[in-house]
GUDRENMAR-837334 format. One record per residue: x, z, y of N, C-alpha, C in turn; residue number from 1; residue in one letter. Coordinates in Angstrom, 3 decimals, always signed. Layout:
% residues N
X|Z|Y|X|Z|Y|X|Z|Y|NUM|a
...
***
This chain:
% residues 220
-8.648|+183.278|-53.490|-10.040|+182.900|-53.204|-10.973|+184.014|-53.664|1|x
-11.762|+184.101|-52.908|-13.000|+185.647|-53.436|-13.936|+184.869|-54.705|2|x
-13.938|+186.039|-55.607|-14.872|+185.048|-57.044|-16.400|+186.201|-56.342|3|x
-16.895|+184.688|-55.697|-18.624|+185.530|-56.264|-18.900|+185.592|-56.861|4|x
-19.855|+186.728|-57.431|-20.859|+187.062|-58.273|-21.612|+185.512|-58.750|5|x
-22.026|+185.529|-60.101|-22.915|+184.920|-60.673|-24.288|+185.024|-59.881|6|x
-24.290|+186.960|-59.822|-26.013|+186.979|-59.597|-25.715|+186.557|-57.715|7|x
-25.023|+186.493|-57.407|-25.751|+186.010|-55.782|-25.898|+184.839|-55.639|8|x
-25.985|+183.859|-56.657|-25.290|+182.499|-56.490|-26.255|+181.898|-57.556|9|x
-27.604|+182.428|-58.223|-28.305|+182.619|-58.689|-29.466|+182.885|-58.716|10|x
-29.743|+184.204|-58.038|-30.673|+185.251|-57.959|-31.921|+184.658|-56.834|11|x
-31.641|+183.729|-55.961|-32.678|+183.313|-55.209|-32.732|+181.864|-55.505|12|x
-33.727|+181.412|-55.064|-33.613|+179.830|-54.819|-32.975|+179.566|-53.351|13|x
-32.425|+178.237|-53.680|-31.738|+178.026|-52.314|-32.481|+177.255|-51.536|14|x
-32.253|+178.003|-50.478|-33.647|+177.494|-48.758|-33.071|+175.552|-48.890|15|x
-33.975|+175.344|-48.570|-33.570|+174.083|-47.900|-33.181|+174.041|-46.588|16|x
-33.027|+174.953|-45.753|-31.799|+175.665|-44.907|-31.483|+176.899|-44.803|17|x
-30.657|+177.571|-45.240|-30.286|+178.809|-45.082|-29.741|+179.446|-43.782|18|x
-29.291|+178.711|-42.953|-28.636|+179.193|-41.769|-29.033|+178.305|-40.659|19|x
-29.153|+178.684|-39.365|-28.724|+177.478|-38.496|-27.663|+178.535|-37.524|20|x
-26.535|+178.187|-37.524|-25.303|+178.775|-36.325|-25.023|+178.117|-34.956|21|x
-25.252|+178.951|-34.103|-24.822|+178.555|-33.004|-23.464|+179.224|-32.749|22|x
-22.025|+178.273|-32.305|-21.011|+179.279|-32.200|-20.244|+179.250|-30.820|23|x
-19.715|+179.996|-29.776|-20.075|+180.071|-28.507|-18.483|+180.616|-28.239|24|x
-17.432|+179.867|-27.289|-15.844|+180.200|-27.763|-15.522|+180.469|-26.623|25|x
-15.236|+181.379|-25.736|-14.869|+181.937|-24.439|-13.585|+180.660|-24.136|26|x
-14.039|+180.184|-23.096|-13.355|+179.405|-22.410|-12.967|+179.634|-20.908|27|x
-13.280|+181.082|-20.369|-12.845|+181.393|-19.002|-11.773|+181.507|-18.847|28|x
-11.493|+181.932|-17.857|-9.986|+181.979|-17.010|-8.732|+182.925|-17.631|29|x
-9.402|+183.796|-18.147|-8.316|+184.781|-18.616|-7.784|+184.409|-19.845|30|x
-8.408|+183.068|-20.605|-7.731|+182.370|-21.590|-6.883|+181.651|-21.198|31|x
-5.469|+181.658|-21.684|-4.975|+180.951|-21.078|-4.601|+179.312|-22.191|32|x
-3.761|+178.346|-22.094|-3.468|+177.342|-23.025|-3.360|+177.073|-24.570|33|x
-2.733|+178.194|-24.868|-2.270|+178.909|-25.885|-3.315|+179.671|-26.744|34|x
-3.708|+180.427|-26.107|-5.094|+181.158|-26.796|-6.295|+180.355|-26.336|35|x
-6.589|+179.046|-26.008|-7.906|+178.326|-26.508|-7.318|+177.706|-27.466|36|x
-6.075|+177.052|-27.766|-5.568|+176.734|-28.969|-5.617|+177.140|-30.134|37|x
-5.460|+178.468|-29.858|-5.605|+179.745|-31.031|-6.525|+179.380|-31.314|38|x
-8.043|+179.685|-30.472|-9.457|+179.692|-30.842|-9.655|+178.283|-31.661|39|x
-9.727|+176.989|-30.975|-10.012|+176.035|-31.338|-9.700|+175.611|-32.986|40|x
-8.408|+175.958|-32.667|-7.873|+175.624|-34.181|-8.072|+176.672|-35.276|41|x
-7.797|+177.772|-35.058|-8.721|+179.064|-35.557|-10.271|+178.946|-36.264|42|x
-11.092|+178.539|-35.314|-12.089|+177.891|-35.416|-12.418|+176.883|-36.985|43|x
-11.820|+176.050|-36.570|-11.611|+174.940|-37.091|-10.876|+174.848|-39.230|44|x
-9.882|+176.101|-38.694|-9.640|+176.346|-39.795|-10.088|+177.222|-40.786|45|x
-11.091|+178.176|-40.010|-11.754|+179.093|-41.188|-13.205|+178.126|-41.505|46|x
-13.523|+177.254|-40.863|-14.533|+176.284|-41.267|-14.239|+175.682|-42.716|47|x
-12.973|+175.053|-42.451|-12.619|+174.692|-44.416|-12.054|+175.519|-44.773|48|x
-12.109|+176.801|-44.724|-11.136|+177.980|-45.378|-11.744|+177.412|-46.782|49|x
-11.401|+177.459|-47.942|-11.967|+177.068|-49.033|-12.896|+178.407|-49.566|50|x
-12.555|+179.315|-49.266|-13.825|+180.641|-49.513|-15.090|+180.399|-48.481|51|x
-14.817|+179.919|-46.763|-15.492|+179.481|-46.754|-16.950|+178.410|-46.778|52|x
-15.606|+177.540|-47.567|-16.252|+176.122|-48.308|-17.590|+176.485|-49.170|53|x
-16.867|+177.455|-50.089|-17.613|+177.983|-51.412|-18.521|+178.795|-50.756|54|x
-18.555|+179.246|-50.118|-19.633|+180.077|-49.536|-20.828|+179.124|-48.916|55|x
-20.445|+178.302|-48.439|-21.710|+177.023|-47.928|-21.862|+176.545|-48.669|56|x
-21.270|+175.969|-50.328|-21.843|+175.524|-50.795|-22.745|+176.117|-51.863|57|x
-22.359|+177.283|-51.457|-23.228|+178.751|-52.569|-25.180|+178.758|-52.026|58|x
-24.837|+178.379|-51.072|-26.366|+178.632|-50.279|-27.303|+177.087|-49.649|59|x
-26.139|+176.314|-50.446|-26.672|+174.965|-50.224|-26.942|+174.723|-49.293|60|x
-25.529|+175.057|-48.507|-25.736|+174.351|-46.630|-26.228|+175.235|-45.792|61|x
-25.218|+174.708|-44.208|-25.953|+175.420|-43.427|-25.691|+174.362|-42.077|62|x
-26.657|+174.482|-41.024|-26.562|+173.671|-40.184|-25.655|+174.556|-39.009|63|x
-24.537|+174.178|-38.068|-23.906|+174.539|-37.151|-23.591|+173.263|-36.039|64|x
-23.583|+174.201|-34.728|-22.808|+173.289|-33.426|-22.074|+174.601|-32.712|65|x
-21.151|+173.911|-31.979|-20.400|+175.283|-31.279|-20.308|+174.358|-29.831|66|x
-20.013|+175.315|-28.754|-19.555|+174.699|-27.073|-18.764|+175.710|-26.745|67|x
-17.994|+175.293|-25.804|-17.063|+176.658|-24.804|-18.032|+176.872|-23.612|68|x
-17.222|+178.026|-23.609|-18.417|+178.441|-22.194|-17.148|+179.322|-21.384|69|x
-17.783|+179.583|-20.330|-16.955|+180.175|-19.192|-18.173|+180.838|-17.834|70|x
-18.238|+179.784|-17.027|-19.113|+180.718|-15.814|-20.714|+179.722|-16.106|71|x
-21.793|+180.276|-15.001|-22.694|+180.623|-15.119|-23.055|+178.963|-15.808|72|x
-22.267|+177.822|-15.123|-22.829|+176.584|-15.475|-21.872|+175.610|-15.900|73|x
-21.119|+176.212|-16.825|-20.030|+175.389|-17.638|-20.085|+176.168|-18.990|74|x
-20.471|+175.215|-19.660|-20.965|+174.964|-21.226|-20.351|+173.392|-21.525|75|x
-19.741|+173.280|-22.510|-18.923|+172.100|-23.031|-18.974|+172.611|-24.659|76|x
-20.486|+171.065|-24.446|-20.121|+170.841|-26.031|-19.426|+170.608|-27.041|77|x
-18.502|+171.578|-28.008|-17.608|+170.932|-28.893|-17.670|+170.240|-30.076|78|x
-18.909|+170.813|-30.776|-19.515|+169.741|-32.212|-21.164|+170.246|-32.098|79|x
-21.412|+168.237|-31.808|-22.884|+168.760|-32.400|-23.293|+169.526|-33.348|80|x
-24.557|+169.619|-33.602|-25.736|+169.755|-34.854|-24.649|+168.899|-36.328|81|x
-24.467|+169.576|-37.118|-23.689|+169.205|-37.891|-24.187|+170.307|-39.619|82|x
-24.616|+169.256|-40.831|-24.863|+169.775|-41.644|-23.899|+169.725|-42.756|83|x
-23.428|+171.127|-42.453|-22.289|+171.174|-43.424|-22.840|+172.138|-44.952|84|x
-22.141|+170.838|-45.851|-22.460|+171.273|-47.363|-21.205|+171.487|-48.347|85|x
-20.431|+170.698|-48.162|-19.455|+170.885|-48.785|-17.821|+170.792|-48.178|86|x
-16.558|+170.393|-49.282|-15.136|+170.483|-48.233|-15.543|+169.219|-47.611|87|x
-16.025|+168.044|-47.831|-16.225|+167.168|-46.727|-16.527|+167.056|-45.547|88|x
-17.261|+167.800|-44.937|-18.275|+167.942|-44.350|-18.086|+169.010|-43.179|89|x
-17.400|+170.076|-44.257|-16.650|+170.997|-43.237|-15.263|+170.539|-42.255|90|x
-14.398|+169.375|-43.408|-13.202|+168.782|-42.777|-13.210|+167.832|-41.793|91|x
-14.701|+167.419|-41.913|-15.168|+166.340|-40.898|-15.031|+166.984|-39.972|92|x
-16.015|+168.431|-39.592|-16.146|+169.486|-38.444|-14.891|+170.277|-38.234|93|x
-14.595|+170.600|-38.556|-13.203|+171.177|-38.442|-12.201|+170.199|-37.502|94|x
-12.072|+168.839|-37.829|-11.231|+168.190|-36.860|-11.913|+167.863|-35.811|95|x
-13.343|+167.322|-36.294|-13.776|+167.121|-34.720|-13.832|+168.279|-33.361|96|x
-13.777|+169.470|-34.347|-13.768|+171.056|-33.105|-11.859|+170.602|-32.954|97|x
-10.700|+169.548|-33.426|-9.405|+170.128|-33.443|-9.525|+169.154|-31.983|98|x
-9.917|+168.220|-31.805|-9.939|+166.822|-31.243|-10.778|+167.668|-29.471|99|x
-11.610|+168.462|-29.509|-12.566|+168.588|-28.507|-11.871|+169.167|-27.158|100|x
-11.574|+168.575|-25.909|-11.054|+168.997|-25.281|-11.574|+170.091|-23.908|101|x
-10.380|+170.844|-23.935|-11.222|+171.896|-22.578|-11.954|+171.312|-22.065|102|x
-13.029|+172.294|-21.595|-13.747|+171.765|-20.240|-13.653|+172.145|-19.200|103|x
-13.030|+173.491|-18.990|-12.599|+174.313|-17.568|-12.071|+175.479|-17.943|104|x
-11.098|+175.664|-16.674|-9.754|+176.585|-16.582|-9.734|+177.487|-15.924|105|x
-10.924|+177.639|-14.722|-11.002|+178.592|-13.790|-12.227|+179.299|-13.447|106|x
-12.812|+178.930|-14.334|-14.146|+180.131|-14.383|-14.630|+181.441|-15.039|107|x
-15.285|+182.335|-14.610|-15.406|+183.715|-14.867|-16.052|+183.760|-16.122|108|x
-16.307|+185.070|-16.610|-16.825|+185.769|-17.773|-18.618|+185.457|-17.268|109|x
-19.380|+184.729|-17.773|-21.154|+184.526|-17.826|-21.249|+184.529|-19.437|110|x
-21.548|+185.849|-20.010|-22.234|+185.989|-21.037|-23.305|+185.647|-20.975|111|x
-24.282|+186.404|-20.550|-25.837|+186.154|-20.515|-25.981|+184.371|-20.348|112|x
-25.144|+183.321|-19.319|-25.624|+182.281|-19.155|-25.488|+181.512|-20.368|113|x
-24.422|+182.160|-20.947|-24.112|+181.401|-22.556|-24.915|+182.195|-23.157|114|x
-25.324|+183.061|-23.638|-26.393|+183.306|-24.692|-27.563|+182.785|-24.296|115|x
-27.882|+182.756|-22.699|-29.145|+181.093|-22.828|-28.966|+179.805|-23.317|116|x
-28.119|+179.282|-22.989|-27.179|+177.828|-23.550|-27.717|+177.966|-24.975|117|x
-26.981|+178.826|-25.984|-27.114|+179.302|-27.053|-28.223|+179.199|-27.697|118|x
-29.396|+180.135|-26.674|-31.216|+179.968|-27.097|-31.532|+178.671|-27.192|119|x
-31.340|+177.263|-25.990|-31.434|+176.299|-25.728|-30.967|+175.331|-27.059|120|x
-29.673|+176.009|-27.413|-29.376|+175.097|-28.618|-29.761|+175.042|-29.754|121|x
-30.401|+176.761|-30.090|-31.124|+176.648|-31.311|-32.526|+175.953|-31.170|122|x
-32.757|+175.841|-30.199|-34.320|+174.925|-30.384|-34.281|+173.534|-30.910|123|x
-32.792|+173.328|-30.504|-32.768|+171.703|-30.904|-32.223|+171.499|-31.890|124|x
-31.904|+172.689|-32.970|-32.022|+172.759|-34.237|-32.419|+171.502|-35.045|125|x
-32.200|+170.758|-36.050|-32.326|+169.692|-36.655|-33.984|+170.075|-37.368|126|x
-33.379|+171.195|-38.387|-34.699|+171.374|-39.206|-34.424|+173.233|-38.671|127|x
-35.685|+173.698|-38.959|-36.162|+174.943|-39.008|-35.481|+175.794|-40.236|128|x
-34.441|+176.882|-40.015|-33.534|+177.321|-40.631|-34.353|+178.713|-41.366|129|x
-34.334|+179.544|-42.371|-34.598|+181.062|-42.914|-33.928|+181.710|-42.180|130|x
-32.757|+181.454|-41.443|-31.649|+182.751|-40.694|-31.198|+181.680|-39.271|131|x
-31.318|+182.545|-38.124|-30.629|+181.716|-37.146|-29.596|+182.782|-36.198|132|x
-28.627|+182.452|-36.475|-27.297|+183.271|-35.311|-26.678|+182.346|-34.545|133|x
-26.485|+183.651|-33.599|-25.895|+183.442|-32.682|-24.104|+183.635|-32.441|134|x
-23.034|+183.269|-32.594|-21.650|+184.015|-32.629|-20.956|+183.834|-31.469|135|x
-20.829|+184.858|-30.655|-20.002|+184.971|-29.400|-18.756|+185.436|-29.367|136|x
-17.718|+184.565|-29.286|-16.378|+185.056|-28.673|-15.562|+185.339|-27.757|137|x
-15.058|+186.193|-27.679|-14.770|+186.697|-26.183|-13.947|+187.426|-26.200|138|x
-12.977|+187.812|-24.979|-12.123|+188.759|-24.788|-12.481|+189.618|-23.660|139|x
-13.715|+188.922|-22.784|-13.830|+189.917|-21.408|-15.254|+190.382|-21.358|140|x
-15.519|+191.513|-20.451|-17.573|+191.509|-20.454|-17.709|+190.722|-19.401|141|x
-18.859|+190.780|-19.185|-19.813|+189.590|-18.624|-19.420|+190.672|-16.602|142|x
-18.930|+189.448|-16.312|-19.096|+189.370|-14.781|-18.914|+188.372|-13.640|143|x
-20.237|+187.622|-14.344|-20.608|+186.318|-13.430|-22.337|+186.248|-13.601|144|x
-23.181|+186.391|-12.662|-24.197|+186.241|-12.961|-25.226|+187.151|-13.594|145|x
-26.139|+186.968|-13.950|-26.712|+188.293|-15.265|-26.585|+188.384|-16.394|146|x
-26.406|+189.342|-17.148|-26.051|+189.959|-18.079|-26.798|+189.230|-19.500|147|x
-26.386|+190.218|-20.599|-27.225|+189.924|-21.892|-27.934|+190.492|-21.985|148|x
-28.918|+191.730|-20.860|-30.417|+192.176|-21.040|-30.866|+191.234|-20.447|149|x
-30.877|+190.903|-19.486|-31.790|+189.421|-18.596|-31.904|+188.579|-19.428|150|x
-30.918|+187.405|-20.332|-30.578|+186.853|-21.098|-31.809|+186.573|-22.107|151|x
-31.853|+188.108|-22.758|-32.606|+188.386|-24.200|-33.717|+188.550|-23.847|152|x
-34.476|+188.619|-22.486|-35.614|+188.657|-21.681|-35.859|+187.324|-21.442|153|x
-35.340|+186.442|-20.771|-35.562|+185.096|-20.440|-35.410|+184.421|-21.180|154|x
-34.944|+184.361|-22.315|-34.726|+183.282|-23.350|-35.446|+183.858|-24.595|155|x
-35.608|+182.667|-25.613|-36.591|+183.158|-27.294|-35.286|+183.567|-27.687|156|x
-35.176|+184.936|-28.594|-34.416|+184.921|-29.178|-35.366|+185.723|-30.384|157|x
-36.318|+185.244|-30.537|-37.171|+186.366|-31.596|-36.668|+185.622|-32.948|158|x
-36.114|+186.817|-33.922|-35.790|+186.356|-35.218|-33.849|+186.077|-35.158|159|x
-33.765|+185.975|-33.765|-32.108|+185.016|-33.880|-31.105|+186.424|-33.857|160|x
-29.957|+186.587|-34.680|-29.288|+187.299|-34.747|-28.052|+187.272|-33.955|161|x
-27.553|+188.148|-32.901|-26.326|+187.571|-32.326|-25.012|+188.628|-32.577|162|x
-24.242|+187.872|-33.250|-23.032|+188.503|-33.340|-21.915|+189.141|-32.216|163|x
-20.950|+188.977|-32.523|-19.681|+188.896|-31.214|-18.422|+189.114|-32.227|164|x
-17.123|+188.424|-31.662|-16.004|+187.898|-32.170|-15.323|+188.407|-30.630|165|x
-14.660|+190.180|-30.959|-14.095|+190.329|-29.611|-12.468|+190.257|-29.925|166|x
-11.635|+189.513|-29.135|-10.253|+189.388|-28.895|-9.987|+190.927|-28.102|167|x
-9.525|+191.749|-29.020|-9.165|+193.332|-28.176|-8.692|+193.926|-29.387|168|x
-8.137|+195.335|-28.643|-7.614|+196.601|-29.554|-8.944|+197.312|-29.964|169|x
-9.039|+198.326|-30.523|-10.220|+198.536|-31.295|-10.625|+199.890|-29.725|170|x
-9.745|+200.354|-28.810|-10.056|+200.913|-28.025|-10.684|+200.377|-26.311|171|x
-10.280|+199.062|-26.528|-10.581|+198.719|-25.311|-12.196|+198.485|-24.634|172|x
-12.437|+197.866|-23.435|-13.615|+197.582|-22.803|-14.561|+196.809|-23.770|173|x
-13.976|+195.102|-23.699|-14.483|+194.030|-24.193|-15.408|+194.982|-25.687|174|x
-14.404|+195.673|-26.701|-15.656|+195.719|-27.507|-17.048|+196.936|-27.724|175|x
-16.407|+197.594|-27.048|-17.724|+198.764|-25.888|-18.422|+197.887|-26.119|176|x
-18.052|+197.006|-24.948|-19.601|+195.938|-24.028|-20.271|+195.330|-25.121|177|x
-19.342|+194.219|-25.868|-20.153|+193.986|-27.084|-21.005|+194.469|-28.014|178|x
-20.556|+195.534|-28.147|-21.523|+197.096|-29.140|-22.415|+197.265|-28.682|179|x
-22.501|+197.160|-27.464|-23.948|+197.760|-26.530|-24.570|+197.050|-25.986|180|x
-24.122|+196.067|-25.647|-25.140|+194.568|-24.860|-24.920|+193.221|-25.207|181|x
-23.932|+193.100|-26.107|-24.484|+191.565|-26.668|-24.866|+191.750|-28.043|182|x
-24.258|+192.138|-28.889|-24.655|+191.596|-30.539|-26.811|+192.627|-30.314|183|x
-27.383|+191.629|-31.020|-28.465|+192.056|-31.327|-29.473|+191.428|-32.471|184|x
-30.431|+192.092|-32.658|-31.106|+191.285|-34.262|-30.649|+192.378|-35.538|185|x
-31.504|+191.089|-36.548|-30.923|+192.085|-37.777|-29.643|+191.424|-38.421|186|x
-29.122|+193.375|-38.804|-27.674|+192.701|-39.335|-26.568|+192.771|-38.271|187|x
-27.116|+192.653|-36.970|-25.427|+192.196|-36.101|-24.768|+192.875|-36.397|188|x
-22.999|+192.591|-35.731|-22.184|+192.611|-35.983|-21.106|+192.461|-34.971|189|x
-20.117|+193.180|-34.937|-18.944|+193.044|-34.195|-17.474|+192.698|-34.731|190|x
-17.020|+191.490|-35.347|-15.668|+191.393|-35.720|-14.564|+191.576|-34.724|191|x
-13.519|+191.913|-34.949|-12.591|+192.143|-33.950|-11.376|+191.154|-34.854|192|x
-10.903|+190.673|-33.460|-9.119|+190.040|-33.294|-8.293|+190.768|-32.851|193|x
-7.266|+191.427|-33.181|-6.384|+192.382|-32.372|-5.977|+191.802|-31.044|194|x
-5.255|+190.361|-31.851|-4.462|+189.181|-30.751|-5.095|+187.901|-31.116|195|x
-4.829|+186.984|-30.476|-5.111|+185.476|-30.591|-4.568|+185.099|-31.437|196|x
-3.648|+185.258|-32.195|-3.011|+184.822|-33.302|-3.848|+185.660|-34.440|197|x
-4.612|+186.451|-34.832|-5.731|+186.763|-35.176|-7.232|+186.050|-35.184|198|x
-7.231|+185.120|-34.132|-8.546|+184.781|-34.740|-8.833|+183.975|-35.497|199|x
-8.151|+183.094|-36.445|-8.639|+182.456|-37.363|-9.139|+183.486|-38.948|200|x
-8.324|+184.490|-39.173|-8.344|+185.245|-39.834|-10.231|+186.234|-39.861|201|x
-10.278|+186.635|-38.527|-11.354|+187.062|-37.331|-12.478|+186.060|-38.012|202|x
-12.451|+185.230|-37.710|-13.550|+184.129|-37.617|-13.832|+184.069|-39.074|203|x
-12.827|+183.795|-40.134|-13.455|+183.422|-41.213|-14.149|+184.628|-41.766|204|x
-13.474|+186.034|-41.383|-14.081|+187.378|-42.382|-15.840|+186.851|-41.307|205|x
-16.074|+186.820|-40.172|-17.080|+186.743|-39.589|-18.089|+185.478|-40.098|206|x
-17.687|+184.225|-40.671|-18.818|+183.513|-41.092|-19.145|+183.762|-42.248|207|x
-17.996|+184.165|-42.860|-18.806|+184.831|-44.632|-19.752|+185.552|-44.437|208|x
-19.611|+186.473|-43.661|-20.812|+187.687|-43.356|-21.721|+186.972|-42.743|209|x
-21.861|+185.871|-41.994|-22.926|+185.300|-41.075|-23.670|+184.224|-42.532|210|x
-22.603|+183.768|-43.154|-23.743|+182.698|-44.126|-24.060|+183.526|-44.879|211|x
-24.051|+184.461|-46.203|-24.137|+185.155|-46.867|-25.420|+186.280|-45.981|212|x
-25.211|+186.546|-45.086|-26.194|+187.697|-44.424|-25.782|+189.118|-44.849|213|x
-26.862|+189.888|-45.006|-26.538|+191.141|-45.772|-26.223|+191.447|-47.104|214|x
-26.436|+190.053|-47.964|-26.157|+190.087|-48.907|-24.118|+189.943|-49.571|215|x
-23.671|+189.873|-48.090|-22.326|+189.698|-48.050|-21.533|+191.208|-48.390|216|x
-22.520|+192.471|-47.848|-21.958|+193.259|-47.875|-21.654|+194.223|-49.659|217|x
-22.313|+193.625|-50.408|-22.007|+193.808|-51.812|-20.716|+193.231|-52.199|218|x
-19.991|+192.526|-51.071|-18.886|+191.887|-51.874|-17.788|+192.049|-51.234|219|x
-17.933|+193.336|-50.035|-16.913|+194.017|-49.079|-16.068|+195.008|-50.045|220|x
***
């Protein structure tokens, strides 16, 4: 388990929300059975990673919902608005993302339509958060529809930070595209999965850094 620091766990008062996460799980076509499994449960399990337990409960909560996405108009909600504070809370969310079933098998790569989805969901935010991200996972770039400049034009994203969680080798396309047209804000970020059997590992180094913020990087 990672021992935080005293002083980060200390040094501020804690928001009465520190985060609100939106988390966004490539569900197109080139996933196949197996690797939404990966994701889902992946998912699911760096949620109660117990470092990342301690880490939400370091900042006294953070509010999250996640959906799959795929083409321009398939978005499938997997866990509401959900305020997670402690291992309860996270284990609650964690099974309900184990329980959530596909929503579609044959649709293309629509980034941009999911980072609107995304905008859409942070509005309906419970309470008004100090930090709001965005986390996109993916293995392919966007080719359905318009992109993540249209996207970040048509939708609020003022203040919202968007990550990316790319399934690739450290040479390929997918995380180019990500580097250059999706993650944006302060702070973003690009975690990488080599393979699908990687992303639970993927995901959890990526929400420490997302709840924590920049203040995570003192403890790299």
């Amino acid at each position: 388990m990672v021992a935080f620091p005293a002083l980060l766990l200390t040094a501020q008062p804690i928001q009465a929300c520190s985060l609100s996460l939106v988390l966004a799980m490539d569900g197109s076509a080139s996933v196949d059975a197996r690797e939404h499994a990966l994701q889902l449960n992946g998912l699911a399990d760096a949620l109660r990673d117990p470092d990342v337990v301690q880490a939400i409960e370091a900042v006294g909560g953070i509010w999250v919902t996640s959906f799959e996405w795929s083409g321009r108009y398939q978005q499938l909600q997997q866990l509401g608005w959900r305020h997670l504070t402690d291992s309860a809370s996270a284990s609650e969310a964690a099974e309900t993302l184990r329980r959530s079933p596909r929503g579609y098998t044959e649709f293309p790569t629509a980034i941009g339509y999911a980072l609107g989805h995304a905008a859409v969901q942070l509005r309906k935010a419970p309470v008004p958060c100090a930090r709001k991200v965005v986390d996109v996972a993916g293995d392919g770039i966007n080719n359905d529809g318009f992109g993540p400049a249209s996207a970040y034009k048509a939708f609020d994203f003022d203040g919202v930070t968007v990550n990316g969680l790319v399934i690739s080798g450290p040479d390929d396309p997918p995380l180019h595209y990500y580097r250059a047209n999706v993650i944006r804000g302060p702070g973003a970020f690009v975690e990488t999965a080599r393979t699908y059997d990687d992303y639970a590992g993927a995901m959890k180094r990526k929400l420490l850094r997302e709840i924590f913020g920049s203040g995570y990087a003192s403890l790299r």
